[in-house]
NUMI-63044 format. One record per residue (C-alpha): x negated, y negated, z negated. Coordinates in nm, 4 decimals, padded with zeros to 6 digits, always signed. Example, Ala and Ser with C-alpha at 12.3 -4.5 7.8 and 13.67 -1.06 7.14 Angstrom:
+----------+----------+----------+
!       c1 !       c2 !       c3 !
+----------+----------+----------+
! -01.2300 ! +00.4500 ! -00.7800 !
! -01.3670 ! +00.1060 ! -00.7140 !
+----------+----------+----------+
END
This chain:
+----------+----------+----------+
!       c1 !       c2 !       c3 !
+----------+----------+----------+
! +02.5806 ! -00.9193 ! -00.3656 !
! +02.2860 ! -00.7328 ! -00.3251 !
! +02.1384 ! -00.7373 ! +00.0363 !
! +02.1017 ! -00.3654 ! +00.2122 !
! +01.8478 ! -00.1775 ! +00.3460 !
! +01.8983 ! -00.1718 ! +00.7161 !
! +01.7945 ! +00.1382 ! +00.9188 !
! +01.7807 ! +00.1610 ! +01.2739 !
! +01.8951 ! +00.4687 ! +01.4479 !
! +01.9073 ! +00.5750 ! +01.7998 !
! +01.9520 ! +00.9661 ! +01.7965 !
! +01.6099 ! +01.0631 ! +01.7965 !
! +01.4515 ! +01.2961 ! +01.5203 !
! +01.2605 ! +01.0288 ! +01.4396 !
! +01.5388 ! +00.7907 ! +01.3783 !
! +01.7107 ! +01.1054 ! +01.1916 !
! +01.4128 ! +01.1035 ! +00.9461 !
! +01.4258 ! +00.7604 ! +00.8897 !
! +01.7439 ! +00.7857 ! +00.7791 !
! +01.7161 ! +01.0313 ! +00.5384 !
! +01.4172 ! +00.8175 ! +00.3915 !
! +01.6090 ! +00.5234 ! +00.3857 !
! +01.8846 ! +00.6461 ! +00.1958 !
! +01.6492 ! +00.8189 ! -00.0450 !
! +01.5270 ! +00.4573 ! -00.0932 !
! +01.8730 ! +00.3046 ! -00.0978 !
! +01.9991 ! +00.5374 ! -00.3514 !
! +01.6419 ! +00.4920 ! -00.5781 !
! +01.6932 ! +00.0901 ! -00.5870 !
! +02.0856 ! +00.0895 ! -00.6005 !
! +02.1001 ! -00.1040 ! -00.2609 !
! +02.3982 ! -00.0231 ! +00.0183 !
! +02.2364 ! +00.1003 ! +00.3566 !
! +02.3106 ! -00.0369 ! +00.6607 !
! +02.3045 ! +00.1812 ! +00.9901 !
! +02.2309 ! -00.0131 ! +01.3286 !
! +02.2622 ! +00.1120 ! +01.6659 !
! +02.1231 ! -00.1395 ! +01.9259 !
! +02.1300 ! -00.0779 ! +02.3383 !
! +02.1964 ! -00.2794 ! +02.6177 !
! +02.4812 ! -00.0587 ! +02.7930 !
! +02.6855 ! -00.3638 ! +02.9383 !
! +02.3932 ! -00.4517 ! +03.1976 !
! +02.5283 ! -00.1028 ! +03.3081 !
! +02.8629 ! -00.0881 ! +03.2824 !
! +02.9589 ! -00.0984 ! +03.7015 !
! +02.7237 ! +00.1701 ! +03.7050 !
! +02.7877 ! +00.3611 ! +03.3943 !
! +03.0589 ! +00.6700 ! +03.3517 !
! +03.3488 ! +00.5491 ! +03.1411 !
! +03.5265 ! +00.7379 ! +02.9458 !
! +03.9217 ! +00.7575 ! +02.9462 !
! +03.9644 ! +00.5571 ! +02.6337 !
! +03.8024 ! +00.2814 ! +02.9379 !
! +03.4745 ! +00.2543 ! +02.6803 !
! +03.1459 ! +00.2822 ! +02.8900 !
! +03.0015 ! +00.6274 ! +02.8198 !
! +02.6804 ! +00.4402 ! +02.6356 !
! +02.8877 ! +00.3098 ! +02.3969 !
! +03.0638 ! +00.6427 ! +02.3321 !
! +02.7412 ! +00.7500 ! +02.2944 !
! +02.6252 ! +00.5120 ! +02.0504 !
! +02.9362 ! +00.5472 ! +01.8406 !
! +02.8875 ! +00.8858 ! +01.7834 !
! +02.5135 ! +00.8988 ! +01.6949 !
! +02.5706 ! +00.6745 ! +01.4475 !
! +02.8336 ! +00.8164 ! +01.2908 !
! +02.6624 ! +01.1146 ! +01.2703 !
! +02.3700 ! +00.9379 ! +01.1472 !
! +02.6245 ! +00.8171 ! +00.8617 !
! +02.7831 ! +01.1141 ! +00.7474 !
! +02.4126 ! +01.2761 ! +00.7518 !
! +02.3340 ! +00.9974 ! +00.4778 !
! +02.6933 ! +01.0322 ! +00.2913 !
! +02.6271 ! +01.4214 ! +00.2372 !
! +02.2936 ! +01.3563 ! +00.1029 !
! +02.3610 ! +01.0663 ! -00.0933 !
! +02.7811 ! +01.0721 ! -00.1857 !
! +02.7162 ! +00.7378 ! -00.4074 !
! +02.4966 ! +00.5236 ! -00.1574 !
! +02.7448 ! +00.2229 ! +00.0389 !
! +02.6459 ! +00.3132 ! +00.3606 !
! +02.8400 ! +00.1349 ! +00.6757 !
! +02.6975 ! +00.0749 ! +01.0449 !
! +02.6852 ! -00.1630 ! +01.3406 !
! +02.7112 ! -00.0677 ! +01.6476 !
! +02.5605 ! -00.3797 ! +01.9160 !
! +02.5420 ! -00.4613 ! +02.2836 !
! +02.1585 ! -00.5789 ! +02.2338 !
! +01.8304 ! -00.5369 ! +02.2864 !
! +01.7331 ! -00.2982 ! +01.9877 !
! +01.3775 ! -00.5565 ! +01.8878 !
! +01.6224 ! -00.8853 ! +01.8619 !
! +01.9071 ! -00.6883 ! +01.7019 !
! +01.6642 ! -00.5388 ! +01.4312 !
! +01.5295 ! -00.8413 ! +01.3881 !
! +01.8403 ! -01.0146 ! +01.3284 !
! +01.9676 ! -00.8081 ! +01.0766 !
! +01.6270 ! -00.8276 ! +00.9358 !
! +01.6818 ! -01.1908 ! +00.7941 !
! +01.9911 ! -01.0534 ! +00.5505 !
! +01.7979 ! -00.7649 ! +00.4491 !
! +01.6240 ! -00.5848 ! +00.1635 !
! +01.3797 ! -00.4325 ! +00.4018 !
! +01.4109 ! -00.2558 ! +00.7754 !
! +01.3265 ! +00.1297 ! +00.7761 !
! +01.2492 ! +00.2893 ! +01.1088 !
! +01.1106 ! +00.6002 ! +01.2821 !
! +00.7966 ! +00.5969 ! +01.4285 !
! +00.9285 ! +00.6247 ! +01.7809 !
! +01.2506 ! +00.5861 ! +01.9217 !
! +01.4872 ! +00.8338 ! +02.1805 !
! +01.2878 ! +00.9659 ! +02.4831 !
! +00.9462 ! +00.8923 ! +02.3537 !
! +00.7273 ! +01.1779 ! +02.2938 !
! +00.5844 ! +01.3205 ! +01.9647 !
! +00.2373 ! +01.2917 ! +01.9151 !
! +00.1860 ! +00.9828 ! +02.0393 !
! +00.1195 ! +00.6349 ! +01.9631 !
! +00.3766 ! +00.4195 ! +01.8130 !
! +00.7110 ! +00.3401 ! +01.9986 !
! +00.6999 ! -00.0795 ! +02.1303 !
! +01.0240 ! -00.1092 ! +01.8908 !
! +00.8708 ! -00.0160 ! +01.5938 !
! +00.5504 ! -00.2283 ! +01.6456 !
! +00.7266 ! -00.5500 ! +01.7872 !
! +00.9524 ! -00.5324 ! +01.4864 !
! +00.6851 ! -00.4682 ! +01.2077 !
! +00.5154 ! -00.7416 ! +01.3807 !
! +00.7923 ! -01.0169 ! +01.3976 !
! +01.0572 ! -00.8824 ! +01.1118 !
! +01.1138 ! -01.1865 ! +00.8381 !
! +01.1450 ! -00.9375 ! +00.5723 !
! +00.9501 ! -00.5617 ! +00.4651 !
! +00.9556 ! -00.3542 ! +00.7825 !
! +00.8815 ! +00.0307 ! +00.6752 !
! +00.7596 ! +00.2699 ! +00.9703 !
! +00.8560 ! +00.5863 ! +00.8494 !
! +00.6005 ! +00.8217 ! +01.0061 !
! +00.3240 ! +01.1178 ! +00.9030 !
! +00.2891 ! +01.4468 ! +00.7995 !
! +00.5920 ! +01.6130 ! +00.6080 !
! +00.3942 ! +01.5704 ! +00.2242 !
! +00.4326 ! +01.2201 ! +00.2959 !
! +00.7462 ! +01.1543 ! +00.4132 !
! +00.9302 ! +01.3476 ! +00.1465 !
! +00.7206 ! +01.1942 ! -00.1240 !
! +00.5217 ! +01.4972 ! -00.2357 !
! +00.2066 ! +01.3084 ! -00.3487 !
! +00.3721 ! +01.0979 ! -00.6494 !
! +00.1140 ! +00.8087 ! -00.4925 !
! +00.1606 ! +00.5067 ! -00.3270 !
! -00.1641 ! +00.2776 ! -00.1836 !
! -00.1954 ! -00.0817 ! -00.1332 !
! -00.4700 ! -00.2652 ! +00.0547 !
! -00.6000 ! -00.5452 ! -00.0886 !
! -00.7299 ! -00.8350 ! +00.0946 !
! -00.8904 ! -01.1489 ! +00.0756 !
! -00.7372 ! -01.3549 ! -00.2103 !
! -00.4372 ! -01.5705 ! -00.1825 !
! -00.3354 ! -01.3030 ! +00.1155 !
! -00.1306 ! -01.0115 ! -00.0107 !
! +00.0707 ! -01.1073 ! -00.2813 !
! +00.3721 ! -01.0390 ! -00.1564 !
! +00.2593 ! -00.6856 ! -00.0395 !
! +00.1080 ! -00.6135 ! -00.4200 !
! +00.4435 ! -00.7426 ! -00.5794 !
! +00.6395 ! -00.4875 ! -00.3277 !
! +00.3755 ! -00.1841 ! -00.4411 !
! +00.4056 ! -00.2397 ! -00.7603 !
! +00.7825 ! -00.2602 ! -00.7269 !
! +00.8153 ! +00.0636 ! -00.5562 !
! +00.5854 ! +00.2620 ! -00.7713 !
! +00.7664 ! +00.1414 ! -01.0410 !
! +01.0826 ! +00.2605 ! -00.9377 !
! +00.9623 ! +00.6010 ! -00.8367 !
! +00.7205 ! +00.6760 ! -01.1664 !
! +00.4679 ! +00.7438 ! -00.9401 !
! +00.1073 ! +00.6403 ! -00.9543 !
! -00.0099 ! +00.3152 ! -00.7886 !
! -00.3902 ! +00.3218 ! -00.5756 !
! -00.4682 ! -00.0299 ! -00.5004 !
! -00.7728 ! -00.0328 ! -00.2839 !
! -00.9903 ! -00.3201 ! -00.1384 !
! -01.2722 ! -00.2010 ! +00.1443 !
! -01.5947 ! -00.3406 ! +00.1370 !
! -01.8811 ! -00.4022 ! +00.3596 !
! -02.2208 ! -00.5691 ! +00.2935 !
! -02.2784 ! -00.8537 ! +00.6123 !
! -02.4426 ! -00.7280 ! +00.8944 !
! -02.7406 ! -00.8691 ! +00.8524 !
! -02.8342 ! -00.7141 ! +00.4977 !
! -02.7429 ! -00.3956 ! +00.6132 !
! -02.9684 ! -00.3814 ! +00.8950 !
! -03.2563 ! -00.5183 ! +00.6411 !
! -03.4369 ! -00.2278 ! +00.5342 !
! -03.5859 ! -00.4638 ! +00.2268 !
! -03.2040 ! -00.4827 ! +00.1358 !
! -03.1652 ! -00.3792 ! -00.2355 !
! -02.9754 ! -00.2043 ! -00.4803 !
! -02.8357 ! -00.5208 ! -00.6468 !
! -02.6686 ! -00.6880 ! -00.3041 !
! -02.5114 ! -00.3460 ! -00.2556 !
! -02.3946 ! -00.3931 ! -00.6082 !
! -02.2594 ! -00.7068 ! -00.6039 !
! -02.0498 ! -00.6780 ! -00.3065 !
! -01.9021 ! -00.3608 ! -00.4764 !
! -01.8921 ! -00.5907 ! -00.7905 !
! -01.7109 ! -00.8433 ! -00.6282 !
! -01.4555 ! -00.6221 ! -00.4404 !
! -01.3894 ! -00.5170 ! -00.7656 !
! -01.2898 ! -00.8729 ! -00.9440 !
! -01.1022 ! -00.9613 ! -00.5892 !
! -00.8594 ! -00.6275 ! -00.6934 !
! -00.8319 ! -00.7573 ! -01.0677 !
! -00.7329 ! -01.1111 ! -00.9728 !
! -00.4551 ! -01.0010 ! -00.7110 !
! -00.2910 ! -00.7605 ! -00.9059 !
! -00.2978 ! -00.9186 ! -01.2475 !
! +00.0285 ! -01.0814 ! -01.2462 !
! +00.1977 ! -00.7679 ! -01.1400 !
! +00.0550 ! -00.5829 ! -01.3858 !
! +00.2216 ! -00.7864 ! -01.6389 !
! +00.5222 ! -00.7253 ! -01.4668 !
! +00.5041 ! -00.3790 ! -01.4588 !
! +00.3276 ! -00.2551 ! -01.7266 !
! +00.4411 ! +00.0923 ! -01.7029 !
! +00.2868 ! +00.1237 ! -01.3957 !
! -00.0402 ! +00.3436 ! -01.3721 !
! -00.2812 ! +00.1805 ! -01.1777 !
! -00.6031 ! +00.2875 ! -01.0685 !
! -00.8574 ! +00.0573 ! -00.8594 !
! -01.0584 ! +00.1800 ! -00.5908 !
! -01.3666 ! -00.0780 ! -00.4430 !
! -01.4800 ! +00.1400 ! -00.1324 !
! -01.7646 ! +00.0931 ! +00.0897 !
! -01.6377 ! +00.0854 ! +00.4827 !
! -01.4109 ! -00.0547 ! +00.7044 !
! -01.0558 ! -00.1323 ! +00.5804 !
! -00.8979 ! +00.0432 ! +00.8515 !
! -01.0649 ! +00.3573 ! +00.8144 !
! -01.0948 ! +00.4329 ! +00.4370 !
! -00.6757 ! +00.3025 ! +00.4382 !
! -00.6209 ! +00.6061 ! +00.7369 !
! -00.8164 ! +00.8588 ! +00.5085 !
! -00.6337 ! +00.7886 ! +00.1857 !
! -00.2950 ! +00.8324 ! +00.3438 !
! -00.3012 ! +01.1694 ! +00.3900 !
! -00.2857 ! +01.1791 ! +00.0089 !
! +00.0147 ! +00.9040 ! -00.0681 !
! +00.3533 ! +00.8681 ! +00.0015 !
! +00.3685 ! +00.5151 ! +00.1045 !
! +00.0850 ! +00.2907 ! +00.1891 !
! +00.1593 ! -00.0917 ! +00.1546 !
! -00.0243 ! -00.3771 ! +00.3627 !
! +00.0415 ! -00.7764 ! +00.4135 !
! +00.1606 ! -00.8545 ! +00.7805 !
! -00.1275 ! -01.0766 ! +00.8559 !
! -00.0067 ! -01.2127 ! +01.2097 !
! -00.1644 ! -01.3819 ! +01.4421 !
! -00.0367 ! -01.5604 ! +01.7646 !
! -00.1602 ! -01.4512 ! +02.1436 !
! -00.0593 ! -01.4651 ! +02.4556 !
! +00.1917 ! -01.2033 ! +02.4116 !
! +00.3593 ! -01.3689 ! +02.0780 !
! +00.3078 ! -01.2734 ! +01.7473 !
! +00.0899 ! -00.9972 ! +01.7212 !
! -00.0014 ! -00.7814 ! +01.3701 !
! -00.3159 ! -00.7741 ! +01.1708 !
! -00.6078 ! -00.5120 ! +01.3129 !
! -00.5486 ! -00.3366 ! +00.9380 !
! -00.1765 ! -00.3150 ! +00.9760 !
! -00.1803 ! -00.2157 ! +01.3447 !
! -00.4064 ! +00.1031 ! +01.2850 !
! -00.2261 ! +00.2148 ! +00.9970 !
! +00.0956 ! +00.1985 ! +01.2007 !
! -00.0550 ! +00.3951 ! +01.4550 !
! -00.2606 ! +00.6501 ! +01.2637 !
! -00.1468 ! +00.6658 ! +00.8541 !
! -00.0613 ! +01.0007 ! +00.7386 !
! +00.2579 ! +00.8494 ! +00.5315 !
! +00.4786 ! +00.5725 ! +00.5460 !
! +00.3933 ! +00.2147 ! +00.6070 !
! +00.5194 ! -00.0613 ! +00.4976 !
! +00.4372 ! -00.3689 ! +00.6307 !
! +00.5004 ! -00.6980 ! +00.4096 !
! +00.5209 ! -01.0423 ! +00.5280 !
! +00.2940 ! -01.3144 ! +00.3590 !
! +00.6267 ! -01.5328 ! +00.3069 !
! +00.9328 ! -01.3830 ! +00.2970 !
! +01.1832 ! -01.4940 ! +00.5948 !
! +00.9242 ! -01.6956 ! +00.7803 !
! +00.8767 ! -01.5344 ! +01.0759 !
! +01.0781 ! -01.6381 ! +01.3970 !
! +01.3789 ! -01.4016 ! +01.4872 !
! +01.6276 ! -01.4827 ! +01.7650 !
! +01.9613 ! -01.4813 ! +01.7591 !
! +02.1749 ! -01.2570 ! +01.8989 !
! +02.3333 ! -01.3499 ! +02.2424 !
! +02.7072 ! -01.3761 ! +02.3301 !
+----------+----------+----------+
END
């Protein structure tokens, strides 16, 4: 049995476009989609309207956006399996959850009551930043989302770090036809560039160099795929930044979950972070190793 693409929905129009992305996706890859509606109404239950039917009014609530999340995916795609869960938890453990039986988790940028514009909603971060499988953010400008480009980016990092992230690229752009960028930013150290004696042949073997670390990471997956069109990019600048700039040109931009622990858990990678905050298209963010991550369970 294949394992579904889980989407999370809450109402919102972000959640709405989410949706529609991830049953695009579902019905490109021939995967069921799974709709999941998380909240925590039973802390308010004594407090809470119920309805006749005695079901708190948050749950009546939930039942019905997700339904209408689900016929909004049936009309658009009649032959995708789409079904839907509807839980009394916290939506980061319940996405998480389901995120350890699933293809990938597909989300809106921001959830119900947040406002457009801004930054990205703490569900969407804390689950790209914990999820044990592919967590895709489904954000930017209108070109991107609906795939307009026929492009899809990948950063490459240092070596032996984004495997997993180049295998999903390659994977994706093979499935849509589409061309494949896979880029790897480069800066010369510090101290060489404030060296005015600095010459032209450090400047070209760092761009050299970038350029061998993008042929060893994707050679495997170019066997793979050999149908894919690939075209490398070695840029000069901060990962970050020349990553935000190329999105507004791409339909998906893939990048390794390089975690890190703090204080406040797990937290993501400075790349990954900005791109979820600022990419003009899609993100997806890929674990190093599959179903590692920590995800609690759901309570009783």
């Amino acid at each position: 049995m294949k394992l579904p693409l889980v989407s999370g929905v809450d109402g919102s129009e972000t959640s709405l476009r989410a949706v529609d992305w991830a049953v695009d996706e579902a019905a490109l890859h021939g995967l069921p989609l799974r709709l999941v509606y998380a909240s925590r109404w039973e802390r308010y239950e004594g407090a809470a309207p119920t309805l006749s039917r005695g079901r708190p009014a948050e749950q009546a609530l939930a039942d019905s956006i997700v339904e209408i999340a689900a016929e909004r995916a049936r009309r658009r795609h009649p032959d995708v399996d789409v079904s839907v869960e509807v839980t009394p938890e916290d939506a980061v453990i319940a996405l998480l959850y389901e995120g350890r039986n699933a293809q990938a988790l597909i989300i809106g940028e921001r959830g119900r009551g947040g406002l457009t514009g801004l930054l990205l909603g703490s569900v969407s971060l804390a689950v790209a930043a914990r999820a044990p499988c592919p967590v895709i953010v489904v954000r930017g400008d209108r070109a991107g989302i609906e795939g307009a480009h026929g492009r899809i980016l990948v950063c490459i990092g240092e070596p032996d770090r984004g495997g997993a992230a180049v295998r999903f690229a390659f994977h994706e752009a093979g499935a849509r036809g589409c061309n494949l960028d896979a880029v790897h930013a480069w800066r010369c150290p510090s101290h060489n560039r404030a060296d005015p004696r600095r010459t032209a042949s450090e400047h070209l073997y760092h761009k050299e160099r970038a350029a061998t670390l993008i042929d060893e990471a994707v050679a495997e997956s170019v066997r793979d795929h050999p149908t894919v069109r690939l075209h490398s990019a070695a840029v000069e600048g901060t990962a970050a930044k020349v990553l935000v700039q190329r999105s507004a040109a791409a339909d998906l931009i893939v990048v390794g979950a390089h975690r890190r622990r703090s204080h406040l858990g797990l937290q993501l990678g400075r790349v990954a972070h900005t791109l979820l905050h600022h990419a003009d298209c899609p993100v997806a963010v890929v674990p190093l190793a599959a179903r590692s991550c920590e995800t609690p369970r759901l309570t009783s």
